[in-house]
C-alpha positions in Angstrom: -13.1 -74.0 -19.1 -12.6 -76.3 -22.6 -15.9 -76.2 -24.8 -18.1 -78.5 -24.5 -20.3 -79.8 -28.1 -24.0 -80.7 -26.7 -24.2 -83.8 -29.6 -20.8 -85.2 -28.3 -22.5 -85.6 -24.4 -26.0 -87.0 -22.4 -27.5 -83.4 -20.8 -28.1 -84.5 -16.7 -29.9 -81.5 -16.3 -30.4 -78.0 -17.7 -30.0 -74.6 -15.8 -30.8 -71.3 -16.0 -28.8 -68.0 -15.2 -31.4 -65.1 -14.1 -30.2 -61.8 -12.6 -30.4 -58.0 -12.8 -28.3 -56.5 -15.9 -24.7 -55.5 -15.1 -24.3 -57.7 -12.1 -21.8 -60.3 -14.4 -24.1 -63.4 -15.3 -22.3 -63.7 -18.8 -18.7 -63.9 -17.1 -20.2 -66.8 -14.9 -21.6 -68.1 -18.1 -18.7 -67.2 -19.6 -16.1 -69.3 -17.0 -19.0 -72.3 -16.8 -19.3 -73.1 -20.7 -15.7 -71.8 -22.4 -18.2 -70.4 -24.7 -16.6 -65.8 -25.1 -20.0 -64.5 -25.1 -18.9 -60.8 -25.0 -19.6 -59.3 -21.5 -19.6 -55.1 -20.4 -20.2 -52.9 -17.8 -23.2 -51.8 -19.1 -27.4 -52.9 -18.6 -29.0 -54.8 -21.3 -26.1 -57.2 -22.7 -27.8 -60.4 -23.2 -30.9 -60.2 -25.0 -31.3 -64.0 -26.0 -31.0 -67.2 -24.7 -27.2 -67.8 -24.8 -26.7 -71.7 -23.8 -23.5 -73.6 -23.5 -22.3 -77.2 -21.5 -20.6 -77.3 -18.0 -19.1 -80.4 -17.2 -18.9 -80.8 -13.4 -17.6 -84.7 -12.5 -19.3 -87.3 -14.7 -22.0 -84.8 -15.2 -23.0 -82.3 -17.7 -25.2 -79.8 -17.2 -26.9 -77.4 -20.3 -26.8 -73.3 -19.1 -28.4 -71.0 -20.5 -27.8 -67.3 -20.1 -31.0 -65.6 -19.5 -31.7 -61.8 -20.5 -30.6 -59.0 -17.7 -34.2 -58.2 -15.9 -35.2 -56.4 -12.9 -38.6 -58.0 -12.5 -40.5 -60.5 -14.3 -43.6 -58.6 -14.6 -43.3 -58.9 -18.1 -42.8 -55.3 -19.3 -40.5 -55.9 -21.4 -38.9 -57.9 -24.2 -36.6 -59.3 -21.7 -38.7 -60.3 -18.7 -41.0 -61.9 -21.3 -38.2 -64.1 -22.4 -36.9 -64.6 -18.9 -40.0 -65.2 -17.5 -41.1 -67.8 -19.9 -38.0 -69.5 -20.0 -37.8 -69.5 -16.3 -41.9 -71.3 -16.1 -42.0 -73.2 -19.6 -38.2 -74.5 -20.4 -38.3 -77.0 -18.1 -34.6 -75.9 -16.6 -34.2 -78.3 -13.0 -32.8 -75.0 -11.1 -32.8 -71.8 -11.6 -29.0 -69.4 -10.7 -29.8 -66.3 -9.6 -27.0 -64.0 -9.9 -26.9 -60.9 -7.3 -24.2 -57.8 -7.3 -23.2 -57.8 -3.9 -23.3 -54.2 -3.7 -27.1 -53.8 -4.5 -28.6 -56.4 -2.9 -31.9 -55.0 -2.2 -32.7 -54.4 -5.9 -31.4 -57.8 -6.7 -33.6 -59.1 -4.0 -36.5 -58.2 -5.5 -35.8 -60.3 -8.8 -35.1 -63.4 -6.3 -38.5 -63.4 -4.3 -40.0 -63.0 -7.9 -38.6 -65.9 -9.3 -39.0 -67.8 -6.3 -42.4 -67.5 -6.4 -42.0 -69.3 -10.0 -40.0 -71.8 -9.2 -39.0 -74.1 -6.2 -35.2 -74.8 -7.1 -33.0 -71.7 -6.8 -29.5 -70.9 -6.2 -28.3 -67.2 -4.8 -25.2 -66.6 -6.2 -24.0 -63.3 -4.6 -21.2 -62.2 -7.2 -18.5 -58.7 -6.7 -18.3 -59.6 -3.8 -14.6 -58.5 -3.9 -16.2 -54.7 -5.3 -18.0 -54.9 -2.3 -15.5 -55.7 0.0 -14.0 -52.4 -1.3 -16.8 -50.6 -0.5 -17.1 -52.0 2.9 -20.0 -53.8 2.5 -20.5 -57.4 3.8 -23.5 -59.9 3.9 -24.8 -62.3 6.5 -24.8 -65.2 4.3 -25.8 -67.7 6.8 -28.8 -65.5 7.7 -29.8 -64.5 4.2 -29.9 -68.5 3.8 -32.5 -68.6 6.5 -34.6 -66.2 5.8 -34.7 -67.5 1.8 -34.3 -71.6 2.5 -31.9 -71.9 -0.8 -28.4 -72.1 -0.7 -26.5 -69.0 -1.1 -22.8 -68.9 -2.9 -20.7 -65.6 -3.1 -18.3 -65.6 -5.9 -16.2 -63.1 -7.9 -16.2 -64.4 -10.8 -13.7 -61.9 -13.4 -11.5 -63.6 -10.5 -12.7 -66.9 -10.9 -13.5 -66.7 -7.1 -16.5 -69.0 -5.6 -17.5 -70.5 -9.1 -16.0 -74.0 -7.6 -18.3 -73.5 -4.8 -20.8 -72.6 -7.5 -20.3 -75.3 -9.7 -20.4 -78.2 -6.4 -23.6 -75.7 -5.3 -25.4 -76.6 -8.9 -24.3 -80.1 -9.1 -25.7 -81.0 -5.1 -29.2 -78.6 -5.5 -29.7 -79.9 -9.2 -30.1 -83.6 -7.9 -31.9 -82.8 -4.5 -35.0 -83.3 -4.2 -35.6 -81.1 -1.2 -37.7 -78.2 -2.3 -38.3 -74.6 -1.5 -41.2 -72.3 -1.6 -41.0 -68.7 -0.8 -44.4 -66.1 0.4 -44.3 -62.5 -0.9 -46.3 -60.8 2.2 -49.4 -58.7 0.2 -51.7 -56.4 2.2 -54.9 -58.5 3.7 -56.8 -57.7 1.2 -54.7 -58.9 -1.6 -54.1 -62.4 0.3 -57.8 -62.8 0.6 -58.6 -62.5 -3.0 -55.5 -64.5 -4.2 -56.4 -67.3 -1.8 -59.6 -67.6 -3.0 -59.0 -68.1 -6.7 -56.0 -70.3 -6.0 -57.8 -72.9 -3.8 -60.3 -73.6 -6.8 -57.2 -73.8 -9.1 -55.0 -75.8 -7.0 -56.0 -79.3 -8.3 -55.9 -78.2 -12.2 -52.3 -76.9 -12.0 -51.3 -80.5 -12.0 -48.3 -79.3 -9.4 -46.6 -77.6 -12.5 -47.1 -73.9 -10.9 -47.8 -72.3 -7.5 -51.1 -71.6 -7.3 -50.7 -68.3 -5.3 -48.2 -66.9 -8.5 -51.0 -68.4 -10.8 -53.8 -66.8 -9.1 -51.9 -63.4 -8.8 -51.7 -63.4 -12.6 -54.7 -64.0 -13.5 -56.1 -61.2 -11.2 -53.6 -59.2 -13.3 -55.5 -60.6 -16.5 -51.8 -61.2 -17.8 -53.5 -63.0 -20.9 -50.3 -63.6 -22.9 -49.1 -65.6 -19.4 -52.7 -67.4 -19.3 -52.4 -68.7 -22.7 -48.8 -70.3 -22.1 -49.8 -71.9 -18.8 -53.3 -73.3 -20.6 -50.6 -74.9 -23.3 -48.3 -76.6 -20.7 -51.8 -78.1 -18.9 -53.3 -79.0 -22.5 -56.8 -77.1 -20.7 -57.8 -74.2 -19.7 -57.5 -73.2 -16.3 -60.3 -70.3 -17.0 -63.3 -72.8 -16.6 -66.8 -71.8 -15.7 -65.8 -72.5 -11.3 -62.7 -70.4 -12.1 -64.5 -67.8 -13.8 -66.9 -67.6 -11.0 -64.6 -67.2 -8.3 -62.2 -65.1 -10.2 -64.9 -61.9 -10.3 -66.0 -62.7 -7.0 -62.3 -61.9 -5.9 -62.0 -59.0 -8.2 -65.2 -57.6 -6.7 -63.7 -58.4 -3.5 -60.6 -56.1 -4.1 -62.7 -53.3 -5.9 -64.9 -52.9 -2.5 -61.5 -52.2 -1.4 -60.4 -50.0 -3.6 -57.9 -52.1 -5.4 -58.7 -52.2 -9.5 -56.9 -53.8 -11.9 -54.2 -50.4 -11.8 -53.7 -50.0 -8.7 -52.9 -53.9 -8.5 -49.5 -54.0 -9.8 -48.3 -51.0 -7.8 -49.4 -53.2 -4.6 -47.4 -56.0 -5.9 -44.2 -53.9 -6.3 -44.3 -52.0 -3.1 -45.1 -55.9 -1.2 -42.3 -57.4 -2.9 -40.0 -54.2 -2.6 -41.0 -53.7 1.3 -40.3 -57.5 1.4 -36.6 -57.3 -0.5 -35.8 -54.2 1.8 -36.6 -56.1 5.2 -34.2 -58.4 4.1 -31.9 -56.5 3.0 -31.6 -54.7 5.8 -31.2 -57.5 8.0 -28.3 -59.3 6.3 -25.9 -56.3 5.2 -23.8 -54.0 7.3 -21.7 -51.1 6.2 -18.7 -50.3 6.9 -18.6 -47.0 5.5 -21.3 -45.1 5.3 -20.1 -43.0 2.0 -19.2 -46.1 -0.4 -21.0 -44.1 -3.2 -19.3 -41.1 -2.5 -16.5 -41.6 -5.5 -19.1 -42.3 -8.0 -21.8 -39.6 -7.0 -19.0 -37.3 -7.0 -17.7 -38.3 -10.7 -21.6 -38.5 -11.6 -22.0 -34.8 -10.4 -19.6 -34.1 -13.3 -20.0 -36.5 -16.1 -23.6 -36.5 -16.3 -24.2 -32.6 -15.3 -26.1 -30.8 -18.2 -23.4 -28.3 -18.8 -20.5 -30.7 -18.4 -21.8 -33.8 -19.1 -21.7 -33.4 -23.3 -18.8 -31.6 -23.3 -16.7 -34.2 -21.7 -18.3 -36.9 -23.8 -17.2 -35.1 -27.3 -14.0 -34.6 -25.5 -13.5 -38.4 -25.0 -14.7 -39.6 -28.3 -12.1 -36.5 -29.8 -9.2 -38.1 -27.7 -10.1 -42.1 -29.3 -10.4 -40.6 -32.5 -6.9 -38.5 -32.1 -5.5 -41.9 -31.3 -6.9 -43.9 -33.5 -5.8 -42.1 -36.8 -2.3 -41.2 -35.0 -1.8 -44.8 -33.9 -2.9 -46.3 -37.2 -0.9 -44.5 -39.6 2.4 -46.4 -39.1 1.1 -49.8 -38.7 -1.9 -48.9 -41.7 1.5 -48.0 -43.7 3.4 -51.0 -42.8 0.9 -53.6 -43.4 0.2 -52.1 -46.5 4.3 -52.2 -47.8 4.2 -55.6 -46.3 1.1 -57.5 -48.4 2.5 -55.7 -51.7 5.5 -56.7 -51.2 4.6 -60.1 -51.7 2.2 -59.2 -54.7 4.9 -59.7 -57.6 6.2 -62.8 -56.1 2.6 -64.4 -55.6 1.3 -63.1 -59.4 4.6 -65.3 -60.5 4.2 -68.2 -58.6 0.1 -68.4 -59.5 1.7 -67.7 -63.5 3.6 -70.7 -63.7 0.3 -73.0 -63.0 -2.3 -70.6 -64.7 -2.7 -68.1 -67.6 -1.7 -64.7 -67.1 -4.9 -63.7 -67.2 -6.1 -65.7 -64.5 -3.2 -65.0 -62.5 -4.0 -61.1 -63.0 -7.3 -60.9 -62.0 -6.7 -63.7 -59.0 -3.5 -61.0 -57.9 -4.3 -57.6 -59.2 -7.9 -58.1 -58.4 -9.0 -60.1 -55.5 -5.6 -59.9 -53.7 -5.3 -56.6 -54.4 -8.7 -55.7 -53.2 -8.3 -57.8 -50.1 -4.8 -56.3 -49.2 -6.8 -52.7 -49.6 -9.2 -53.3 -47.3 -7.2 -55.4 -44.7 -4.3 -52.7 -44.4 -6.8 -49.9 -44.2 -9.5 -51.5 -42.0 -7.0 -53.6 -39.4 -5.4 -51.1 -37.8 -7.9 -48.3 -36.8 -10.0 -51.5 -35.4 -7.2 -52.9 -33.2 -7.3 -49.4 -31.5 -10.6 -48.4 -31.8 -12.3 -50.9 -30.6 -10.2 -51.9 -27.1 -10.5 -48.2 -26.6 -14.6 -48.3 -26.8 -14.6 -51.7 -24.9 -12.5 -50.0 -22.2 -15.1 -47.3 -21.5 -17.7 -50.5 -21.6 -15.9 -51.9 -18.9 -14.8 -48.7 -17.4 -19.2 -47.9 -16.8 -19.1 -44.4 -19.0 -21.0 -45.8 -21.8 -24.5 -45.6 -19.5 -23.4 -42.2 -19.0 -23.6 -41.3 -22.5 -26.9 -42.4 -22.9 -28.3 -40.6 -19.8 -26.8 -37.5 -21.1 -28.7 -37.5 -24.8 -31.6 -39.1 -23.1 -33.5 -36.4 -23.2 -33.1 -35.3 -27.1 -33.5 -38.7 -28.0 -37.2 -38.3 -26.0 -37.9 -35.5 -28.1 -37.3 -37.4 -31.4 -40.0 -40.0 -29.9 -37.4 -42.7 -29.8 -35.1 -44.5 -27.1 -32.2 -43.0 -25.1 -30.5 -46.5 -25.5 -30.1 -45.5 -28.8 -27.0 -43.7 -28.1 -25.4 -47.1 -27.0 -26.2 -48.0 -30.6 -25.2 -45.0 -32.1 -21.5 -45.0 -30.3 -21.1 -48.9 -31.5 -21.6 -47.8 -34.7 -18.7 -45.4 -35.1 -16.5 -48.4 -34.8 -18.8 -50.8 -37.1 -22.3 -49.9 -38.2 -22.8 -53.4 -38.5 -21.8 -54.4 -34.6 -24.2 -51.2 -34.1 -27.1 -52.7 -35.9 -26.5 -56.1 -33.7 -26.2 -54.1 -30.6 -29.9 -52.5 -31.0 -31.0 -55.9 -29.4 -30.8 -54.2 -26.1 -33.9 -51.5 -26.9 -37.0 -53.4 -25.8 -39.9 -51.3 -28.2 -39.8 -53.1 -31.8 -40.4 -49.5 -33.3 -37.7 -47.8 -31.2 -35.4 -50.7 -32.2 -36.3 -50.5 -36.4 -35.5 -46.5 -35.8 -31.9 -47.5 -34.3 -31.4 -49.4 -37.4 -32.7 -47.4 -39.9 -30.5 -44.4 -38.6 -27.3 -46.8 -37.6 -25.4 -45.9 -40.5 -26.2 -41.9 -40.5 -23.0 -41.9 -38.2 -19.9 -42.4 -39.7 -17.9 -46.2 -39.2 -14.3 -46.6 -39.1 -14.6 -47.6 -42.7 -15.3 -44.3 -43.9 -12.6 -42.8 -41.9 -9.9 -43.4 -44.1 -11.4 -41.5 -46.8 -12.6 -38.6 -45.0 -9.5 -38.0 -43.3 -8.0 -38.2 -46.5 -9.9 -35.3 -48.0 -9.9 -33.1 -44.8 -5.8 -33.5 -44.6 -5.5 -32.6 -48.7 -8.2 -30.4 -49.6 -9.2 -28.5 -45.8 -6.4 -28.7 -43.3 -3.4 -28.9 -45.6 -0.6 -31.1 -46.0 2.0 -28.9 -44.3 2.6 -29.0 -40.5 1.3 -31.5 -38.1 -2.2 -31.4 -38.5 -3.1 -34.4 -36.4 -5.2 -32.3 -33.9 -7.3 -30.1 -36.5 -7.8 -33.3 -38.7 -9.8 -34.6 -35.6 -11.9 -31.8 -35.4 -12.5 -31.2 -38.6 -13.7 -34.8 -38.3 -15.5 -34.4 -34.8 -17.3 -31.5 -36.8 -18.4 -34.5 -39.2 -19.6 -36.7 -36.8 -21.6 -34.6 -34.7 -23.4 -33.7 -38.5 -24.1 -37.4 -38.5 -25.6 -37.4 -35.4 -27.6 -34.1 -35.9 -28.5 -36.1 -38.8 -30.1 -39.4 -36.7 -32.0 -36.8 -34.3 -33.7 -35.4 -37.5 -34.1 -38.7 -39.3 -35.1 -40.3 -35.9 -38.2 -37.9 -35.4 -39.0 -38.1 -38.7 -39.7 -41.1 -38.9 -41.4 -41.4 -35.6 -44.0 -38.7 -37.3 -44.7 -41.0 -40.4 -44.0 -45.0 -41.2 -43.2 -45.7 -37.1 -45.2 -43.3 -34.9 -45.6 -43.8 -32.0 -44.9 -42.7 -28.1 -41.1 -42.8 -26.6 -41.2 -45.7 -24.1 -39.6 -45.5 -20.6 -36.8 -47.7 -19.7 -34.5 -48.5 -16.8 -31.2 -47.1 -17.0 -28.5 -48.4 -14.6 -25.6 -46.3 -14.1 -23.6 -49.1 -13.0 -20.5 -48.6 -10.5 -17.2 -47.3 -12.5 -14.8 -50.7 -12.4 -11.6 -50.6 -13.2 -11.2 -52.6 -16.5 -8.9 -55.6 -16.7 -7.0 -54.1 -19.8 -5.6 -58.0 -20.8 -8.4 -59.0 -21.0 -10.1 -56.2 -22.8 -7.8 -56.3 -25.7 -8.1 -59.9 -26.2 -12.0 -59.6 -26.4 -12.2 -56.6 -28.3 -9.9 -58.3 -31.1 -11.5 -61.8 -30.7 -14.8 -60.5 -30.4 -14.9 -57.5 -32.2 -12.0 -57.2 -34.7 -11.5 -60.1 -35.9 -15.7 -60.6 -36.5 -16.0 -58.0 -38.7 -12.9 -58.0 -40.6 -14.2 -61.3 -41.6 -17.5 -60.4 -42.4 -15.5 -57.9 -44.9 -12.7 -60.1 -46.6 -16.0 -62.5 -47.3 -17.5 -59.9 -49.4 -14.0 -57.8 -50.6 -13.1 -61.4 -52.5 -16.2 -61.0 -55.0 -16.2 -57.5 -55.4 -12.4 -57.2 -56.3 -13.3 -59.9 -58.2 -16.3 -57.6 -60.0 -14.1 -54.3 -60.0 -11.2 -56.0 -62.0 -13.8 -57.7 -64.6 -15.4 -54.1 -65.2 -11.9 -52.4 -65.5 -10.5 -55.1 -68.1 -13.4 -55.6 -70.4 -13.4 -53.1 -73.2 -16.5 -52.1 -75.4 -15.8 -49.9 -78.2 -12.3 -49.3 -77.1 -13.5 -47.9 -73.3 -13.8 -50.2 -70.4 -17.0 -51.3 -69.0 -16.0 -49.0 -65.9 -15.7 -45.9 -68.1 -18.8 -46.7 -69.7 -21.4 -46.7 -66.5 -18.9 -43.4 -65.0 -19.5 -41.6 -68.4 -23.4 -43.0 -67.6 -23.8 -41.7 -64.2 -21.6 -38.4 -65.0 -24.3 -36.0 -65.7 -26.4 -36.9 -62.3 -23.1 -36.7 -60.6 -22.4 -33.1 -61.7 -25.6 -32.3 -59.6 -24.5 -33.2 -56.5 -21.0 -31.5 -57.0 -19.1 -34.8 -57.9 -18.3 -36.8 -61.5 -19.8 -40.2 -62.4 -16.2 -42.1 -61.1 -16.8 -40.7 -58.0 -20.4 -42.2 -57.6 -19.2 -45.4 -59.4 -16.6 -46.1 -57.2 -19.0 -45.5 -53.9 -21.4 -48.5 -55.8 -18.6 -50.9 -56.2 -17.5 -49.8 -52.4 -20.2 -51.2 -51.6 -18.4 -54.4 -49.8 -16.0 -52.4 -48.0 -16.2 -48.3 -48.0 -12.5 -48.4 -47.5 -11.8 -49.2 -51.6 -13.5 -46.0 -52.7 -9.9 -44.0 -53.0 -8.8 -46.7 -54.7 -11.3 -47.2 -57.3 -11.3 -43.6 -58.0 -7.3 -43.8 -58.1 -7.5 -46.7 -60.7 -10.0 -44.8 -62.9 -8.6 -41.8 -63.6 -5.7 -43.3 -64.3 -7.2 -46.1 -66.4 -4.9 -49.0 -65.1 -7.1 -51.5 -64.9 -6.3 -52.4 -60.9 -6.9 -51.1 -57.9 -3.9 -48.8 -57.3 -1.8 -47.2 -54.7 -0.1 -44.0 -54.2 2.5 -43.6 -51.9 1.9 -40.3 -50.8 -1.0 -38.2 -50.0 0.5 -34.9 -52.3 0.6 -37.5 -55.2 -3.1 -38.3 -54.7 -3.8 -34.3 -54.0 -2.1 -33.6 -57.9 -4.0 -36.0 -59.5 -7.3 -35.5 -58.0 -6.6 -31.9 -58.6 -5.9 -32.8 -62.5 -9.2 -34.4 -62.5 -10.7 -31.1 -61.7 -11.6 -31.4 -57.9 -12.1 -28.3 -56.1 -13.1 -27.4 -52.6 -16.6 -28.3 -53.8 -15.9 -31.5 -54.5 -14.0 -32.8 -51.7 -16.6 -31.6 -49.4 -19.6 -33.1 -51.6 -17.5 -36.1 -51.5 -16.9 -36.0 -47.7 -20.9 -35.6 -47.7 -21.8 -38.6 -49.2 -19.0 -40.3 -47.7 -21.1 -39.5 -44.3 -24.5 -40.2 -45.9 -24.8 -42.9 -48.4 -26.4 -46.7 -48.1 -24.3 -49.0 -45.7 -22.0 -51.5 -46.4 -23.1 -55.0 -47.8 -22.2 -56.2 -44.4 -24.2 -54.1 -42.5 -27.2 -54.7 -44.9 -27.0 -58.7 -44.2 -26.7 -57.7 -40.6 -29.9 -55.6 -40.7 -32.0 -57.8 -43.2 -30.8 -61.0 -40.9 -32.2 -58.8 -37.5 -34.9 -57.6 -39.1 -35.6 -60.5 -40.8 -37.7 -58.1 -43.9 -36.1 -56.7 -46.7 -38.4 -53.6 -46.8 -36.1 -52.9 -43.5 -33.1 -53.3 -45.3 -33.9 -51.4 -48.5 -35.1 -48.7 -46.4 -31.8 -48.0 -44.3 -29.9 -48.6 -47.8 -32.4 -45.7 -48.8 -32.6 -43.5 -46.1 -28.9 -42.1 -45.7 -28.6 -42.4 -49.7 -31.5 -39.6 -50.1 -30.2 -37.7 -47.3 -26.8 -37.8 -49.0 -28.1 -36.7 -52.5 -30.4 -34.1 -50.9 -27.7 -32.7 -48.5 -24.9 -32.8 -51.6 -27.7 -30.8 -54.5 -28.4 -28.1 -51.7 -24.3 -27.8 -50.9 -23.6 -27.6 -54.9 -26.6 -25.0 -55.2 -24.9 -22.6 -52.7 -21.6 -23.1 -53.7 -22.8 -22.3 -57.5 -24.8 -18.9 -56.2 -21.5 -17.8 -54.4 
């Protein structure tokens, strides 16, 4: 569906997508508003109001993509947005979208927001999964039992959203309404009967007074305040107060306090989902799980489960560096190629020094970091969407769960942490989905202590000249000599993780849902175009944006002399002394500060100042580039001090927007520049120390 530009059309109404993570709101989004809001097969996706336009007829209607929740009881980040969107934002009906092959969980959400709201639509999507499975719903009976209208749709098929689409437009525009009655014990009735007949008439028929009155039993305050705002009074007056602690009394003669409350909320509206539930689906086969259990049993078993895991991420990185080399290598001849003829062309309408630093600066700086970063991301990233889509991702954060527990901080963490070996940046973004603000700062902070694609270049590099060897095919110890790097990065985030859960952000390790989510088989076209479009393409830009002024900055520092030395030579003869510390020489740590925009121009800084050209240079093979580093006196100890702080030093520049603009503080942002940087220079002295007493 074509997009749609909200100041271009007259909104007729405004809806809201609810639903349980994982059960495909953001493909039906997706489909609705031709907006390529990214979509997975894993929980916690959206985490703010996406909104787009759907044109249905001659009339357009404003969606907006609400978090994945499982209940609005506000626990959460997410139900708090969902919730208050779904009372306050004024949307004229509310989508629920079910998975057809867990209906009774996804019942539970619907009952909720029924209680809310009086204009709903069930849209019961996979069905085609559940067809699979064997599974079918009485939809006409489900109807019944509800009173809304009830769609079933497929929607990666584009199955049922026509239905959908004529379902929104009719219900939108009706005006017959629907209320639903969650069955609570006696006890609970009584009491919220009696506070919501005194606060009937002062509700102004904005809320039901039965949800009302259960919510201020529950002393949800935050809730309370938002519903006083909409009224412009306060509900809480003297009658209410009145009545309110006679029904509290009420429930305490009965052995209902304000703790045991909630749980008698759940197990009403669960008993409630699972009546229904049971009435409206029939199984064909009685083992439907038995595929995934069986896969389960092994890929999230604690003696198998890591293992395999380590064995997956080996085989993407194996493929990665094996399936970028030729293309890395042919971009790379292909945008020099064109360097001499671009430098003459810009010559004949500027001065040559204009046309140098425009060419063997910027142009040259851009080409570097395009031909190195492209490649690895084309494969990378459709590999790690695949097991997004594929439902393993889940799996790897129920199998570190547990240490990340012990560090005080959130297994979800892992979903970061994976992200960020493709980009640190995308992983930074992607701690959204961890509800606790602390858990989520500690994600950040410890984002970049695993290594990004960016840095791959250069540590495979040095492990091919300096540790494997050049001889031979070395492809398969190369990745895991580089595994073995990784897995120090993420040693690394456990230690840095409970550190700093012990000092700046203590605090107790909160619980959280985890789905495991059906395995899917992923649409592969589709996959690939996403990953690029979404992905690829996102951060490459984010990196030519910043590469332009820092080739810019690198050619300015490598041109201007001082006393017969350029300004490059200068600050590496200045930081030369504290570099000899930590096992490396002041180029070395100058060119990791002017990497700054883009890790993958560190090699060729260092290239271009030991051999003094003034521009970022190139060598054409990697034995070339062993000889000369080895001229420079590198040893073994420098390559793998170099490889250290390769692995820990401050982020990129585009990671550091990304964190200071999610943050929104740049105390955050300094700190994750400073965090890995210490652990880098700490990590490098010790190495140098030992290597010096052997």
């Amino acid at each position: 569906m074509k997009k749609i530009k909200e100041n271009k059309v007259k909104i007729d109404k405004t809806i809201a997508l609810a639903g349980n993570p994982n059960v495909g709101k953001s493909t039906v989004f997706n489909a609705f508003t031709g907006l390529n809001q990214h979509t997975g097969n894993w929980p916690g996706k959206t985490v703010s109001n996406a909104s787009g336009i759907m044109r249905y007829k001659d009339h357009y209607f404003k969606i907006y993509d609400l978090p994945g929740i499982y209940s609005i009881l506000a626990h959460s980040e997410e139900e708090v947005v969902a919730r208050d969107f779904i009372c306050f934002g004024q949307s004229d009906l509310t989508v629920v979208v079910c998975d057809a092959c867990t209906l009774m969980r996804n019942l539970n959400l619907v009952l909720q927001i029924m209680e809310i709201t009086n204009n709903v639509i069930v849209c019961i999507n996979l069905i085609d999964e559940a067809k699979k499975k064997g599974i079918y719903i009485d939809t006409e009976l489900l109807s019944k039992l509800l009173g809304v209208k009830i769609v079933t749709t497929a929607a990666r098929n584009g199955k049922g959203l026509d239905v959908l689409a004529s379902s929104i437009d009719q219900v939108s525009f009706s005006k017959n309404k629907h209320t639903v009655k969650i069955k609570y014990n006696e006890y609970l009735e009584k009491a919220i009967n009696m506070v919501a007949k005194v606060i009937k008439n002062k509700l102004n028929h904005k809320f039901n007074p039965s949800w009302v009155a259960l919510n201020l039993l529950k002393d949800d305050q935050e809730l309370i305040n938002n519903i006083n705002d909409q009224l412009h009074w306060n509900i809480i007056d003297q009658e209410t107060k009145i009545v309110l602690q006679e029904a509290k009394t009420y429930l305490l003669d009965n052995d209902i306090d304000v703790y045991k409350l909630e749980d008698y909320i759940v197990k009403a509206i669960n008993d409630q989902a699972a009546e229904i539930s049971e009435l409206v689906t029939h199984y064909g086969k009685e083992d439907y799980t038995k595929k995934d259990r069986r896969l389960d049993k092994i890929l999230t078993n604690k003696w198998t489960g890591i293992p395999i895991m380590l064995l997956v991420f080996a085989m993407i990185f194996w493929l990665t560096i094996e399936g970028a080399n030729y293309p890395s290598s042919l971009l790379n001849k292909l945008l020099f190629s064109i360097e001499d003829d671009l430098f003459n062309f810009c010559n004949v309408f500027l001065p040559t020094y204009f046309s140098d630093m425009l060419i063997h600066g910027i142009y040259r700086t851009l080409a570097w970091v395009v031909s190195v970063m492209l490649p690895p991301m084309m494969i990378f990233f459709p590999l790690f969407t695949l097991l997004e889509d594929l439902g393993y991702l889940p799996r790897i954060a129920f199998n570190v769960d547990k240490v990340f527990k012990k560090c005080s901080s959130c297994g979800k963490q892992a979903l970061t942490m994976a992200m960020g070996l493709g980009c640190n940046a995308v992983g930074v973004t992607g701690t959204r989905i961890i509800d606790s603000k602390r858990e989520r700062l500690i994600a950040i902070l410890t984002n970049s202590l695993v290594p990004c694609n960016g840095r791959f270049p250069t540590l495979i590099a040095i492990i091919t000249m300096f540790i494997v060897g050049l001889g031979g095919n070395n492809s398969f110890l190369s990745v895991i000599m580089l595994m073995s790097v990784i897995l120090l990065g993420i040693f690394m985030t456990f230690l840095v993780s409970f550190i700093l859960s012990k000092t700046i952000l203590k605090g107790m390790p909160s619980s959280f849902t985890l789905e495991l989510p059906p395995y899917r088989c992923p649409q592969v076209g589709k996959v690939i175009v996403r990953s690029i479009l979404d992905r690829t393409l996102f951060v490459l830009g984010r990196a030519v944006s910043v590469a332009i002024p820092a080739g810019l900055l690198i050619w300015l520092l490598a041109n201007t002399s001082l006393n017969d030395l350029s300004l490059l030579n200068h600050l590496s003869n200045f930081l030369d002394p504290f570099a000899k510390l930590i096992g490396m020489d002041g180029v070395i740590i100058l060119a990791f500060i002017l990497g700054f925009p883009a890790n993958e121009i560190v090699i060729p800084i260092i290239i271009m100042s030991y051999m003094a050209t003034g521009n970022l240079t190139d060598y054409n093979n990697l034995y070339q580039l062993q000889t000369l580093l080895i001229d420079h006196g590198w040893t073994i100890t420098t390559a793998i001090s170099v490889m250290l702080f390769c692995l820990f030093h401050f982020p990129c520049s585009t990671t550091c927007l990304t964190i200071r603009k999610e943050t929104k503080s740049n105390k955050w942002m300094f700190l994750a520049m400073l965090i890995p940087t210490l652990c880098g220079i700490v990590i490098c002295l010790l190495f140098n120390l030992i290597m010096h007493l052997i």
